[in-house]
C-alpha positions in Angstrom: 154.2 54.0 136.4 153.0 55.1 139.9 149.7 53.4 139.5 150.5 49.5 138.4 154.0 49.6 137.7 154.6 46.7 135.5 156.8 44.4 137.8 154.3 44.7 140.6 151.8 42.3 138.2 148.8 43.4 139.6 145.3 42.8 137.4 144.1 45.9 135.9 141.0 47.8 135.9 139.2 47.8 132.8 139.2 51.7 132.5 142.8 51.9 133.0 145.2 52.8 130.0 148.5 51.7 128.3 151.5 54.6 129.4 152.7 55.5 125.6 156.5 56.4 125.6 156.8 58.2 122.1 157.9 61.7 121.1 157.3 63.7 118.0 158.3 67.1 116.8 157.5 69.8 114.1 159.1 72.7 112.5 156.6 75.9 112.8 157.5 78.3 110.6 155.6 81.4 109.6 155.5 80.2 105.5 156.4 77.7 103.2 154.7 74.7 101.6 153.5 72.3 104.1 150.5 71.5 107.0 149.3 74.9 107.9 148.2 76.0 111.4 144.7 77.7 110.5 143.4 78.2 114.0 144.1 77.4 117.5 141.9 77.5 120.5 143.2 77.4 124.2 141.7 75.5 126.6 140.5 75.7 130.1 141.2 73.4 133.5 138.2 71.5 133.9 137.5 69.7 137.2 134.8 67.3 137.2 135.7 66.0 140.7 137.0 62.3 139.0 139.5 60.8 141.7 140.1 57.6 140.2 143.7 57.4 138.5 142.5 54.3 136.7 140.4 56.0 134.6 142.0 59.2 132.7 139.9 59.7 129.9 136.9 60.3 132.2 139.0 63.1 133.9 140.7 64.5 130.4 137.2 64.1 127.9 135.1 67.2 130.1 138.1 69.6 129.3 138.3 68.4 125.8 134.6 68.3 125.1 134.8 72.1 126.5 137.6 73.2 124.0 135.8 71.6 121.2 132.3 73.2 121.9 133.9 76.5 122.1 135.6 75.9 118.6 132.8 75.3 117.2 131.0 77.8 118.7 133.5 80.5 118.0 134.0 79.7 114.3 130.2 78.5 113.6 131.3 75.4 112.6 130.0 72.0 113.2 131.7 68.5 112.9 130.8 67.7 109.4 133.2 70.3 108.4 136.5 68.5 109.3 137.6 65.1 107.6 139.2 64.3 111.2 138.7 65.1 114.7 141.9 63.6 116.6 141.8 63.5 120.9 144.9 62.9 122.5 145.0 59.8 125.0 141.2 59.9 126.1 141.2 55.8 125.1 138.1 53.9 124.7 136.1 54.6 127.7 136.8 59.0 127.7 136.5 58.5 123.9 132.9 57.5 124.8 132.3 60.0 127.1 133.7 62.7 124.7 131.2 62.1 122.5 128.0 62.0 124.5 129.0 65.4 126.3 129.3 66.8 122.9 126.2 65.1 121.9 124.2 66.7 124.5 125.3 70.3 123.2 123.8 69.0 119.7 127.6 68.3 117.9 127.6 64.8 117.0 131.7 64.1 116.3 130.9 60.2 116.2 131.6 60.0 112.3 135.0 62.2 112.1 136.4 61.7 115.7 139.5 59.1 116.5 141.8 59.1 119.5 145.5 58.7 119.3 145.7 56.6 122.5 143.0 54.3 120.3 145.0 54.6 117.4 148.6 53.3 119.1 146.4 50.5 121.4 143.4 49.5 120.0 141.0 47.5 122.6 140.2 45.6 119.3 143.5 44.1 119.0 143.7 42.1 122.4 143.2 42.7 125.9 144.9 46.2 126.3 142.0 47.3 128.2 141.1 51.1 127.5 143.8 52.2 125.2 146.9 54.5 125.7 147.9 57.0 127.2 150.1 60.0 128.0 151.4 63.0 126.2 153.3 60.4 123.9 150.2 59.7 122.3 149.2 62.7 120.8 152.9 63.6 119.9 153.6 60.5 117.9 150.7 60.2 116.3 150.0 63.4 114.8 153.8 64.1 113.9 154.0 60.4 111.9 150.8 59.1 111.2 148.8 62.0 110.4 150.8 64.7 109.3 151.9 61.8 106.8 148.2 61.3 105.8 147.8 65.4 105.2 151.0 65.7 102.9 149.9 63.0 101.0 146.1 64.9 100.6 144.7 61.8 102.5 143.5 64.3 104.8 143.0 68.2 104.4 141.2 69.6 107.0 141.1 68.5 110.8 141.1 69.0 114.5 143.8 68.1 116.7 142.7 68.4 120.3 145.7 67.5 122.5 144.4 66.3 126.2 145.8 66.2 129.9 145.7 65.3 133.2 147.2 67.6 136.0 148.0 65.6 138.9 151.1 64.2 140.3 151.8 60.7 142.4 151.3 62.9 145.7 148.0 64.6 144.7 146.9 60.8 143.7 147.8 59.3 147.0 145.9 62.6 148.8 142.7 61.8 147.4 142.6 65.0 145.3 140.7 65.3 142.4 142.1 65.3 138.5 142.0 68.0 136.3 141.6 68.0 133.0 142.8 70.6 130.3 142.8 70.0 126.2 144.1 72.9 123.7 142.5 72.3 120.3 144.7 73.0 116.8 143.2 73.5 113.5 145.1 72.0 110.7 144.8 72.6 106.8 146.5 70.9 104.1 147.3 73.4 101.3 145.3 73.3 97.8 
């Protein structure tokens, strides 16, 4: 909202994303039948020294390509082992990015990766720019659409890797740079 509010009718930049207001909840439980939490990995700030507000997914996509190397690296895994590999709210142009920093560490996510800020506001479907964004984004998604798609063995196996920005209207306006920090969940539909 502090960026273009929507009554100030200013153009936007092509990089800029779609604010998602959405909410979603769970119920963790230690058993049951049901999704099943298999593995989590915590992420790390990540500061690439982006500055431009108008373009989230390049500050968020170094943190989550981070989380997601060290996933893989920790449990020897590689990308074709997942059915899914869900970002948060990198949109279309951190999407991109996303990928090419993995690609460079040799993990090529292009076949199994989606973002949920692509999922809610797809470029494709007019002139939304570079998708959605905020914590609405991964929240919805994953506690509707894909959770759905698990129960009903559509999915089995896959990566949520939840993404964010810390920064505030006041760092913004200071010129400070955006952090980045994405925590990665591995999720398993029972046999």
């Amino acid at each position: 909202q502090f960026r273009f509010p929507l009554e100030y009718g200013s153009q936007r930049t092509p990089t800029s994303q779609w604010t998602v207001t959405g909410a979603g909840s769970a119920v963790v439980r230690n058993s049951g039948q049901g999704v099943r939490i298999q593995q989590v990995c915590f992420g790390q700030v990540v500061d690439k020294g982006i500055t431009d507000i108008n373009n989230m997914g390049a500050a968020m996509a170094p943190a989550a390509a981070q989380t997601i190397q060290n996933f893989f690296n920790d449990t020897g895994t590689m990308p074709d082992d997942y059915d899914m590999i869900l970002t948060g709210d990198l949109g279309s142009i951190g999407s991109k990015l996303l990928e090419e920093l993995l690609l460079k560490e040799n993990f090529d996510i292009s076949k199994q990766h989606t973002d949920c800020g692509l999922l809610i506001y797809n470029p494709c479907d007019g002139d939304i720019n570079a998708g959605a964004s905020g914590c609405g984004c991964s929240a919805s998604v994953l506690c509707s659409y894909i959770l759905k798609r698990m129960e009903d063995k559509m999915l089995k196996n896959i990566l949520f890797c939840a993404t964010g920005a810390l920064m505030s209207p006041t760092s913004n306006q200071q010129g400070e740079t955006i952090p980045g920090v994405a925590h990665l969940v591995h999720l398993v539909c029972p046999s």
